[in-house]
C-alpha positions in Angstrom: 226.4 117.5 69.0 229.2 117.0 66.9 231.5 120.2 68.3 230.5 119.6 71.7 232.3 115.8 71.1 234.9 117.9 69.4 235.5 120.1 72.4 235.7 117.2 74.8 238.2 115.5 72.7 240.8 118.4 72.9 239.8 118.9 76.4 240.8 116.1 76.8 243.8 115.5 74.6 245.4 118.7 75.8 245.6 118.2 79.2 246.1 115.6 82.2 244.0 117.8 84.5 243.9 114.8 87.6 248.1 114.8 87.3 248.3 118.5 86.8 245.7 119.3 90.1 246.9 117.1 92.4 250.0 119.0 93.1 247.4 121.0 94.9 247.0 118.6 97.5 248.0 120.4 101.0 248.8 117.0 103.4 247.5 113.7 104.5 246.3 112.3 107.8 246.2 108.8 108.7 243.1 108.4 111.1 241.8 105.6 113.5 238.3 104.7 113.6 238.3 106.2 117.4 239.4 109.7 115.7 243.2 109.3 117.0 245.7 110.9 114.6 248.1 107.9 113.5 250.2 109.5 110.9 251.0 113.3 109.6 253.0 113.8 106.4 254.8 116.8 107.0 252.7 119.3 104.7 249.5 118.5 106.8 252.2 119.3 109.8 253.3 122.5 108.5 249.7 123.6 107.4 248.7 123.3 111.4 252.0 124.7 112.4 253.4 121.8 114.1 255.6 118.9 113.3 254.3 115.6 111.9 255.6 113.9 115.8 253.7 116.9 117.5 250.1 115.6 115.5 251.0 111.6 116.0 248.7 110.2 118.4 246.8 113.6 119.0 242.7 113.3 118.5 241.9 114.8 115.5 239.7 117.8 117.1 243.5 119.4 117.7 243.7 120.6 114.4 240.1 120.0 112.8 237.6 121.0 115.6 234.7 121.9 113.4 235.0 118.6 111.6 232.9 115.3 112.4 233.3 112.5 110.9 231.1 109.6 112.8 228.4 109.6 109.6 231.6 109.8 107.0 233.6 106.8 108.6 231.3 104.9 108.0 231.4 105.2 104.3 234.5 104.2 102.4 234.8 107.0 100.9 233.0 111.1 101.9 234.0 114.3 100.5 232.9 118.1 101.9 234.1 121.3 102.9 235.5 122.5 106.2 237.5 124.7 108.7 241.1 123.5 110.2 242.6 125.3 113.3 246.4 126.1 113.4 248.7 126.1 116.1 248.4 129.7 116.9 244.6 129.4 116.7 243.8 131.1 113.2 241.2 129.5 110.9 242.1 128.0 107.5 239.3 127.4 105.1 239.8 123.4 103.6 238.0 120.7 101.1 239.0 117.4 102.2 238.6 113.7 101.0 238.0 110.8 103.1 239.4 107.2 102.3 239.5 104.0 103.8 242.9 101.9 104.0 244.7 100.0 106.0 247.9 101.8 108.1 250.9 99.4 109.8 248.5 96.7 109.5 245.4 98.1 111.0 241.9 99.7 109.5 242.6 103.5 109.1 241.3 106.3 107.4 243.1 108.6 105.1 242.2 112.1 104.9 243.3 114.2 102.2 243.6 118.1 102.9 243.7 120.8 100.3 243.3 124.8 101.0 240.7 126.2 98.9 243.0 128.8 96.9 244.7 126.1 95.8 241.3 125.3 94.1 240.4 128.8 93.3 243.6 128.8 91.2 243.2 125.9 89.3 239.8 126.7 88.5 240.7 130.6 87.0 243.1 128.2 85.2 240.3 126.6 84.2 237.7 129.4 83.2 241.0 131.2 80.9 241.0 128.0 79.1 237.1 127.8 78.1 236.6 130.9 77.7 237.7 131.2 73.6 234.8 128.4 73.4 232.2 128.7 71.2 229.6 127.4 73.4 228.7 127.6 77.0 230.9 125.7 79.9 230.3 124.7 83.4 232.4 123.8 86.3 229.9 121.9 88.6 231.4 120.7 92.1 229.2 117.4 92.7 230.2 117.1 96.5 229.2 120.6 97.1 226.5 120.5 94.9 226.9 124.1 93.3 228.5 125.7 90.1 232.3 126.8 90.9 233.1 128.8 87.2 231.7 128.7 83.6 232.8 131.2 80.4 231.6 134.0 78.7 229.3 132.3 76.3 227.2 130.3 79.2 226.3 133.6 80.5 225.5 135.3 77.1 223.2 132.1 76.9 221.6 132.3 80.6 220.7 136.5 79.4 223.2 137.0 82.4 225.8 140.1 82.8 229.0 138.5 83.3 230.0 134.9 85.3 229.0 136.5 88.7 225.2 137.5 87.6 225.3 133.8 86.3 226.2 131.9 90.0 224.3 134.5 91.7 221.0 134.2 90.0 221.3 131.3 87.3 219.3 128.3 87.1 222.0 126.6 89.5 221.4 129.5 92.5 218.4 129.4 95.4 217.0 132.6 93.5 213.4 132.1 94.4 212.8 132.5 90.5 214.9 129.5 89.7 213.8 126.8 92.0 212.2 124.8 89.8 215.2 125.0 87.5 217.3 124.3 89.9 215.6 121.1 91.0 215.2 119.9 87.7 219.1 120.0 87.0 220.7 118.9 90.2 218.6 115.7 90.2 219.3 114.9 87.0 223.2 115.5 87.7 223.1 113.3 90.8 220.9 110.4 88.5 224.3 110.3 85.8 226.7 107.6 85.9 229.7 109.5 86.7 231.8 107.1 85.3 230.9 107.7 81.4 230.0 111.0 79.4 226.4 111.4 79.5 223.8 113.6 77.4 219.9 114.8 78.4 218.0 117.7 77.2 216.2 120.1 79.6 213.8 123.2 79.6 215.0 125.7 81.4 214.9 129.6 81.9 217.2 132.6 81.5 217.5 135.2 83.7 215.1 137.6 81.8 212.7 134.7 82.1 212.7 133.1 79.0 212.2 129.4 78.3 214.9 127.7 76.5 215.6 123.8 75.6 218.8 123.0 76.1 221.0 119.8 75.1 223.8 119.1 78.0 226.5 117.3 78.1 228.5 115.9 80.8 231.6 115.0 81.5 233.7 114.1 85.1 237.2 115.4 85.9 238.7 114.1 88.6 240.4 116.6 90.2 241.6 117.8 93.3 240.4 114.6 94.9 237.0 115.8 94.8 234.3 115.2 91.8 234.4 117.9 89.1 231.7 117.7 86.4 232.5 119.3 83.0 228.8 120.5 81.7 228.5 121.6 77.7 225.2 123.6 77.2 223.7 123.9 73.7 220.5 125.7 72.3 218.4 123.4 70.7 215.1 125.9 71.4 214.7 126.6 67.5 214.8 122.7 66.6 212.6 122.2 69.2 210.2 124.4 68.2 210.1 123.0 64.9 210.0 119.3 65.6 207.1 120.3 68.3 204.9 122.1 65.5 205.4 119.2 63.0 204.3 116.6 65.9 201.3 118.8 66.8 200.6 119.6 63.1 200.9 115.7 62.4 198.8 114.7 65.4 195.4 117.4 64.7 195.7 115.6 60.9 195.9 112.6 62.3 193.0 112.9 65.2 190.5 115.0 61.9 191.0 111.5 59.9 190.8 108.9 62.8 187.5 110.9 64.2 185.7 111.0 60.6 182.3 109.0 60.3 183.3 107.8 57.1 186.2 105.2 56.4 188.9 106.7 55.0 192.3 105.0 53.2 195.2 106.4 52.0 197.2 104.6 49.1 200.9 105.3 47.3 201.5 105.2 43.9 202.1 101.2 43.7 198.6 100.7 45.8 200.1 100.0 49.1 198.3 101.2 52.1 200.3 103.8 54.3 197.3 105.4 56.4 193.8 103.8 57.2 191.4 105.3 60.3 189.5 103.7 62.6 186.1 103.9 60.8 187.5 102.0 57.6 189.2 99.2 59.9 186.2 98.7 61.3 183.7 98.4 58.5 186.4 96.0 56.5 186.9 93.9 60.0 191.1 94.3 60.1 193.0 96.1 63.0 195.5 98.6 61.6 198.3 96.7 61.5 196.6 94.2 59.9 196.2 96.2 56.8 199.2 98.6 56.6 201.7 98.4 54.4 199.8 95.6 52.4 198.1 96.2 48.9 194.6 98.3 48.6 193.3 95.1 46.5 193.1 92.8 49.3 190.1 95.0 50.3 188.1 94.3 46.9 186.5 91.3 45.1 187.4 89.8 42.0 187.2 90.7 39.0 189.1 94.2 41.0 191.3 92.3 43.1 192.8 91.0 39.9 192.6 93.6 38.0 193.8 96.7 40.4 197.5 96.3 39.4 196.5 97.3 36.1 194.3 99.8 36.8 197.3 101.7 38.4 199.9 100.7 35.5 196.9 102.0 32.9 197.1 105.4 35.0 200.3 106.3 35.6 200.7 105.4 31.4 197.6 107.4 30.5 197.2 110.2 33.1 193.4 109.2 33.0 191.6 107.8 35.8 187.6 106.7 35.9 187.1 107.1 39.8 189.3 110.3 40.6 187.1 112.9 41.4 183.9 111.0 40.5 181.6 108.8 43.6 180.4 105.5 42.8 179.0 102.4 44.2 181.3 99.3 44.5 181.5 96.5 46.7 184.2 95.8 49.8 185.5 92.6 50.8 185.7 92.1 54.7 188.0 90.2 56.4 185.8 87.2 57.3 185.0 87.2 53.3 181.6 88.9 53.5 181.3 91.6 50.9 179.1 94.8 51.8 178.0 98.2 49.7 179.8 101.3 49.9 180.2 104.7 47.9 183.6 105.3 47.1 185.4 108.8 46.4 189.1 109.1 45.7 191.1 112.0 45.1 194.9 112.6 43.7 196.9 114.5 46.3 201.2 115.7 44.7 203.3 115.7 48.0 206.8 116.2 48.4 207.6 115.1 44.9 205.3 111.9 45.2 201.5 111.0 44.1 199.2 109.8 46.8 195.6 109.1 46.1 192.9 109.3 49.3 189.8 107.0 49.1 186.6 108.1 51.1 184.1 105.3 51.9 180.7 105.5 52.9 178.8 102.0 53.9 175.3 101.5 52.1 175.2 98.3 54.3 172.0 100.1 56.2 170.6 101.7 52.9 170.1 98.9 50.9 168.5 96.5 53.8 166.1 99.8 54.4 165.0 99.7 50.2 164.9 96.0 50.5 162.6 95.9 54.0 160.0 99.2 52.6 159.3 96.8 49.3 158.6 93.8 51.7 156.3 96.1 53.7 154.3 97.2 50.8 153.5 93.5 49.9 152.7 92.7 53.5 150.6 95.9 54.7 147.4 94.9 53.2 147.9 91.7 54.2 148.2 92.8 57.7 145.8 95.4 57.6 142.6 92.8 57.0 144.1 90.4 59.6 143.9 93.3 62.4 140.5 94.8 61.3 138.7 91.0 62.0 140.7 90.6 65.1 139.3 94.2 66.0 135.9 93.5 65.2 136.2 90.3 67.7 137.7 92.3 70.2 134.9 94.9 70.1 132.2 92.4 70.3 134.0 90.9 74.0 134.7 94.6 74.6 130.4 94.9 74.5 129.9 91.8 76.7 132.3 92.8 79.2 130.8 96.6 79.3 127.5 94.5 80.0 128.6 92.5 82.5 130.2 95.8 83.7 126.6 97.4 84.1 125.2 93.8 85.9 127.7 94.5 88.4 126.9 98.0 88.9 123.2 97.0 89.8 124.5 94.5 91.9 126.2 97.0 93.8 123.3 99.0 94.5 120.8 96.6 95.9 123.9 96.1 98.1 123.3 98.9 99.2 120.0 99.1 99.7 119.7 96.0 101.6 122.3 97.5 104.1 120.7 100.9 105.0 120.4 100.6 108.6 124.0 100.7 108.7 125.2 104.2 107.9 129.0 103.1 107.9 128.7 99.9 105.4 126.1 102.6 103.2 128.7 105.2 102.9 131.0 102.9 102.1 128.8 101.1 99.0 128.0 104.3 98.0 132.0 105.4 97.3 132.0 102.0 95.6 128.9 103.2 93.4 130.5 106.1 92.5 134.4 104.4 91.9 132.3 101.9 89.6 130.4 104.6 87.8 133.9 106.9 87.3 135.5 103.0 86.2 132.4 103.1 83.6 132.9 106.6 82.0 136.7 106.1 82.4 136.3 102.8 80.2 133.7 104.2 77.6 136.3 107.0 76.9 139.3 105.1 76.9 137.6 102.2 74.5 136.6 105.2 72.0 139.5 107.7 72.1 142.3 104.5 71.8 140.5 102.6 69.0 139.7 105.8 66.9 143.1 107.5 67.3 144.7 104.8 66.0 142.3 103.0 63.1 141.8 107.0 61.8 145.7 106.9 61.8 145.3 103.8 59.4 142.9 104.9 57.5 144.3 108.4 57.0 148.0 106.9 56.2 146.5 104.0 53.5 144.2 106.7 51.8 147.6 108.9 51.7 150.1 106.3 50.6 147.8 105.3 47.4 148.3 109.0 46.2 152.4 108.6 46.5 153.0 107.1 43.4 155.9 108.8 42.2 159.7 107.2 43.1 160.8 110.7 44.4 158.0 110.4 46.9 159.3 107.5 48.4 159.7 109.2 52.0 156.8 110.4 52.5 155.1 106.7 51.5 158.0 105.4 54.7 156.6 107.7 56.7 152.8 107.2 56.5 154.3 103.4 56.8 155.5 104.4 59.8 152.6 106.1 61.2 150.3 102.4 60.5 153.0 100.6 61.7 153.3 102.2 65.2 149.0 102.5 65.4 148.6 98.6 64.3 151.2 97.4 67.4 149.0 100.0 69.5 146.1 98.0 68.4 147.9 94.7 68.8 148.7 95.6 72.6 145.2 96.6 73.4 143.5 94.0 71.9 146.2 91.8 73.7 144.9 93.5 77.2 141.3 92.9 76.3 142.2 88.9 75.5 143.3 88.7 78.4 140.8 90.2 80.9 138.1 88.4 78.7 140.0 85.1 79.3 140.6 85.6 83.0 136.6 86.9 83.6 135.5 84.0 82.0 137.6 81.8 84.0 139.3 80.4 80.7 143.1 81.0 82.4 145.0 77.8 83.3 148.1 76.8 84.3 150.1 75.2 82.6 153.5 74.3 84.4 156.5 73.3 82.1 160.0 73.1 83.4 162.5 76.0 81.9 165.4 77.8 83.2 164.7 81.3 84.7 167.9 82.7 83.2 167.0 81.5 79.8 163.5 83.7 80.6 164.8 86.7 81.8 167.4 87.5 79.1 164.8 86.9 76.5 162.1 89.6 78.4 165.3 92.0 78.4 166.0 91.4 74.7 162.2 91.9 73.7 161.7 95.2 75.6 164.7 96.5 73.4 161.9 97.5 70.3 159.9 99.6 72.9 163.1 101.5 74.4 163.1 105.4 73.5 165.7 107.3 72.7 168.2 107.5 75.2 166.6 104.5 77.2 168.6 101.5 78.2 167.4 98.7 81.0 170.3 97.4 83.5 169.6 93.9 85.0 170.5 91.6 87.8 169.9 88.0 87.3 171.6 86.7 90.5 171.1 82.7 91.2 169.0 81.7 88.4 170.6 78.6 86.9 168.8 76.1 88.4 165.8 74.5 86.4 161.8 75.2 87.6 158.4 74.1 86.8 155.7 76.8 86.4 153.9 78.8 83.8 156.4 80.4 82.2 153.9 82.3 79.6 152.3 83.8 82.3 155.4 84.8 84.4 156.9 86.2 80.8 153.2 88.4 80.4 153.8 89.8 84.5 157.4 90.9 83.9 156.7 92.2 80.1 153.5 94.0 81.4 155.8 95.3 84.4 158.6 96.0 82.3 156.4 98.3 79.6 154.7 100.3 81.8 158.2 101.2 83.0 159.3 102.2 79.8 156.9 103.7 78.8 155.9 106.3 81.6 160.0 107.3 81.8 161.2 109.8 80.0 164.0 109.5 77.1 167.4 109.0 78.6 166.3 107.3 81.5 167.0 103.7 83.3 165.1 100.9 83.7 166.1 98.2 86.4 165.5 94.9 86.3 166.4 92.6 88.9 165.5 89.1 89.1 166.7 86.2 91.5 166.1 82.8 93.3 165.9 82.3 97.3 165.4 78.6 98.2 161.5 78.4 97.1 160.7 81.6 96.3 161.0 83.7 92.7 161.8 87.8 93.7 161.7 90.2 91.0 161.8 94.2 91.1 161.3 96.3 88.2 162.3 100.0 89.1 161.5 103.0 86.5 162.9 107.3 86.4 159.3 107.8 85.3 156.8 110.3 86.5 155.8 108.4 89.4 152.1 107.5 91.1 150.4 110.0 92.6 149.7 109.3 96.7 146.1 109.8 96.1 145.8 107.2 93.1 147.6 104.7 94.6 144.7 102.5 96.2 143.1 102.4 92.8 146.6 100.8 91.2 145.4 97.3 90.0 141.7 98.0 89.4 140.2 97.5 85.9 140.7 100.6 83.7 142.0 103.0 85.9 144.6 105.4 84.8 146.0 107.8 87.3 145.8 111.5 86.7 148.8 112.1 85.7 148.7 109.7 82.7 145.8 110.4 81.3 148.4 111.8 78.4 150.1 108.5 77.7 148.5 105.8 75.6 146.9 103.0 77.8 143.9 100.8 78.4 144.3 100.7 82.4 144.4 96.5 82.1 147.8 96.5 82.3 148.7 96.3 86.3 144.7 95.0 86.7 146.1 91.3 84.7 149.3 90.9 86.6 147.4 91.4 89.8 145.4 88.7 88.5 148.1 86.6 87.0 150.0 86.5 90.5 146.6 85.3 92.0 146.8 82.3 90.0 150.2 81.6 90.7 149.5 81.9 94.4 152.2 85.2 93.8 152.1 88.7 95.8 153.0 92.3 93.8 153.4 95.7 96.2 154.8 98.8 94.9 156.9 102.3 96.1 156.4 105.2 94.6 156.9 109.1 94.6 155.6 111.3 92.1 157.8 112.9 90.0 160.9 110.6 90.9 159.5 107.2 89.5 158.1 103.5 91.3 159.5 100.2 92.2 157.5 97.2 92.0 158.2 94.0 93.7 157.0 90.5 93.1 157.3 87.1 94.8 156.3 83.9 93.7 156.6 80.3 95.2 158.6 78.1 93.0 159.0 74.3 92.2 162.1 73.3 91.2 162.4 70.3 88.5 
């Protein structure tokens, strides 16, 4: 940078190029706007072999035929290249200039002429001065929009032969190698203001193919009456190199640290903090910038946030630190004052003459609730345990009175049939019933037995197990048979919560009871209770359209329809999967859809969907009772409600339910 400014200063020191290359300047024509030739001086005259009286009042074609200038008189000023036609009809090659003026009181344009070996001399002038330079020049005609000479050293740069290689095939030429090139520099020559020296750095290619970066600078010259640009090329590829490996060295440190699960804070030798990632800003509640460049200590809680200063005094006196190298638990202070757990590590790291020290955190937030919740279980589990067995033993006793009634039915059925004999249709058809009501019979003695053993053997199994788990290092297995009694006593709770409710709708023990509530406030809080029953993967998208006014119905039984709904969903879709839940309000009538990714219903089970215990054949290896779809249908009965379905086996089912409304 600093000898190309020193080049450009005794460039321009040394010579008035604009004085010294106008003498070049082979005649002047004064033009009207029609084309007419107004004025000749009398070197224009003689270069056209005529006198300057001979041109005067002559259209312009006379001497420059090839030349049209409608587009350029309408600019003040246009420059270019062209052909003039003397007097004895030979060809003379020409650059000209175009001005606007004014000429014996009138709008004119002045056009000034110079013969191109005027310019080829003055530019070998040019290339003898540069070429003792010890870095690569340019001589770049802007009107013509092509390089006219550059020295020795630009070439040795460019990988070319001599000057000539250089223009031929150079990132300035239409060499179909070099088009890219040659984009890139022209339009960043023609985006310069021409009025001041400019610098930019490019990528660019030699002629061997090899990238370079290269630091230009430019210069005008006004000369000739046309624009000259003076173009300084430097080799910046080795610095660029380098500041590109430090960036992308920099940046892959950078992205390891801000990616780590744990938080992690870097500290200098006074305690201020100089790096932090995104995990520690977020378990201490700051935004970088918050915490950057402020003390570590505002982070801890007294007696440390006191005492931290000292700490680091007591170190760099001693040489002895208690935490390097060693974890232990401490306590963080958040930003909203809170504190939380966390295991800290922190290392000593020497760089570039200076000591840095590197704090890993881990947060022990979930830890220590886990340890706090497995002690609260313990005291609760037996508790629990007796509660469930009497509820149970209830349940079992209705579950025997409704297998009863079951049978009463059953018997029913068949004098049914009996008493209709002469009719062979109506006997077939009681006799499909017999048999649907007999399968309904085994289905439910099976189901009763294989879903209360499977899960009270669970208990049982787990309890027996848990009392032999008496050592602290055992403390995992002990969560896990916790675990396993947990999961069977909510199995329990839900089948016992099917039975309730079948034993109060047979024995007619289901009211309404109507309270006003608003359906939003209902729906978000079905959404946020099916959250415990997701599976991994699972997530439930909802549409609660035009639900804020107020309406009076039962709202326990329309939360038991869309929980029931929503379950089923949930549970017969895989992990991973969808559930949708939509839910609005069209003038008196409640529409809700619940639509699952689950394994579907096959066609041949779907007639049997809402009876009592049936469980289609593909399910028979999911928990259930078969209650489930059997009490909504019966809920929506009650609430003078309708429930239809669509469903395709393999691809999952849509359920749809609308209910007639009062609003408060």
């Amino acid at each position: 940078m600093k000898l190309t400014e020193e080049i450009i200063g005794l460039l321009s020191r040394s010579f008035d190029f604009e004085s010294f290359l106008s003498t070049h300047v082979s005649g002047i024509l004064a033009i009207r706007e029609d084309g007419q030739i107004l004025s000749a001086d009398q070197d224009a005259a003689r270069l056209f072999g005529y006198e300057p009286e001979e041109l005067t009042g002559c259209p312009m074609s006379e001497a420059l035929p090839f030349l049209d200038l409608r587009e350029e008189l309408q600019r003040d000023e246009a420059q270019g290249a062209t052909e003039g036609q003397r007097r004895d009809g030979a060809r003379i090659s020409l650059s000209y200039t175009l001005r606007r003026g004014c000429y014996n009181g009138q709008t004119a344009f002045f056009l000034l002429l110079h013969q191109e070996s005027s310019v080829s001399q003055s530019l070998d002038l040019y290339a003898h001065m540069f070429e003792w330079m010890p870095v690569g020049i340019l001589i770049y005609s802007l009107p013509l929009q092509k390089p006219l000479k550059c020295n020795q050293e630009l070439a040795r740069l460019f990988e070319a032969a001599d000057e000539k290689a250089f223009l031929e095939q150079g990132p300035f030429s239409s060499h179909p190698t070099n088009v890219q090139d040659s984009g890139k520099l022209k339009a960043q020559l023609h985006s310069l203001n021409r009025k001041s020296r400019q610098q930019f750095e490019l990528q660019l290619h030699t002629l061997q193919g090899k990238q370079k970066y290269l630091e230009i600078t430019t210069t005008l010259i006004p000369a000739l009456n046309e624009s000259l640009l003076l173009l300084l090329f430097k080799d910046i590829s080795e610095n660029k190199k380098s500041e590109m490996q430090l960036r992308e060295s920099r940046q892959s440190l950078e992205s390891i640290i801000d990616t780590a699960v744990d938080g992690i804070i870097i500290i200098d030798s006074e305690g201020g903090m100089i790096m932090a990632n995104e995990a520690a800003c977020r378990l201490f509640g700051y935004k970088r910038e918050e915490i950057l460049g402020h003390n570590v200590r505002m982070l801890m809680p007294e007696p440390h946030h006191s005492r931290h200063d000292s700490y680091i005094r007591n170190y760099h006196e001693s040489g002895v630190g208690k935490i390097i190298g060693v974890g232990r638990e401490v306590e963080g202070r958040r930003k909203d004052g809170s504190l939380f757990p966390f295991k800290l590590g922190v290392s000593r790291v020497s760089l570039e003459g200076r000591t840095i020290f590197a704090g890993v955190i881990h947060d022990l937030t979930e830890q220590k609730q886990a340890e706090e919740k497995i002690i609260a279980l313990n005291r609760e589990l037996e508790q629990k345990v007796e509660e469930r067995t009497e509820k149970l033993t209830d349940v079992v006793n209705k579950l025997l009175q409704s297998n009863l009634k079951l049978e009463r039915e059953i018997k029913e059925r068949k004098a049914a049939v009996e008493a209709l004999r002469h009719n062979e249709e109506e006997l077939r058809k009681s006799l499909e019933r017999e048999k649907e009501l007999n399968e309904l019979k085994s289905r439910f003695v099976s189901m009763a037995s294989h879903e209360f053993r499977t899960p009270l053997t669970t208990i049982a199994s787990s309890s027996e197990l848990i009392g032999l788990y008496t050592e602290s290092n055992q403390q995992e297995k002990r969560e896990k048979h916790l675990r396993r009694i947990r999961s069977a006593v909510t199995n329990l709770t839900g089948i016992l919560g099917d039975f309730l409710s079948l034993s109060k709708l047979e024995e007619g023990k289901t009211k309404l009871e109507p309270v006003p509530f608003l359906l939003l406030d209902l729906a978000e809080e079905v959404a946020d209770d099916m959250q415990s029953l997701l599976k991994s993967g699972q997530h439930i998208e909802t549409d609660f359209r035009k639900l804020g006014e107020e309406v009076v119905m039962d709202k326990k039984m329309l939360k038991n329809i869309f929980i029931n709904l929503i379950s089923n969903a949930i549970k017969y879709s895989p992990e991973g999967s969808c559930i949708y839940f939509t839910l609005s309000l069209e003038d008196e009538l409640l529409r809700a859809s619940i639509r699952d990714e689950g394994i579907g219903i096959p066609e041949g089970d779907q007639k049997h969907l809402f009876s009592r215990f049936f469980r289609a054949a593909n399910a028979f290896n999911i928990q259930g009772t078969g209650l489930g779809l059997n009490i909504v249908k019966r809920y929506l009965d009650i609430l003078e409600g309708d429930i239809r379905f669509e469903s395709e086996e393999g691809k999952g089912t849509t359920f749809f339910v609308g209910i007639p409304v009062k609003r408060a």
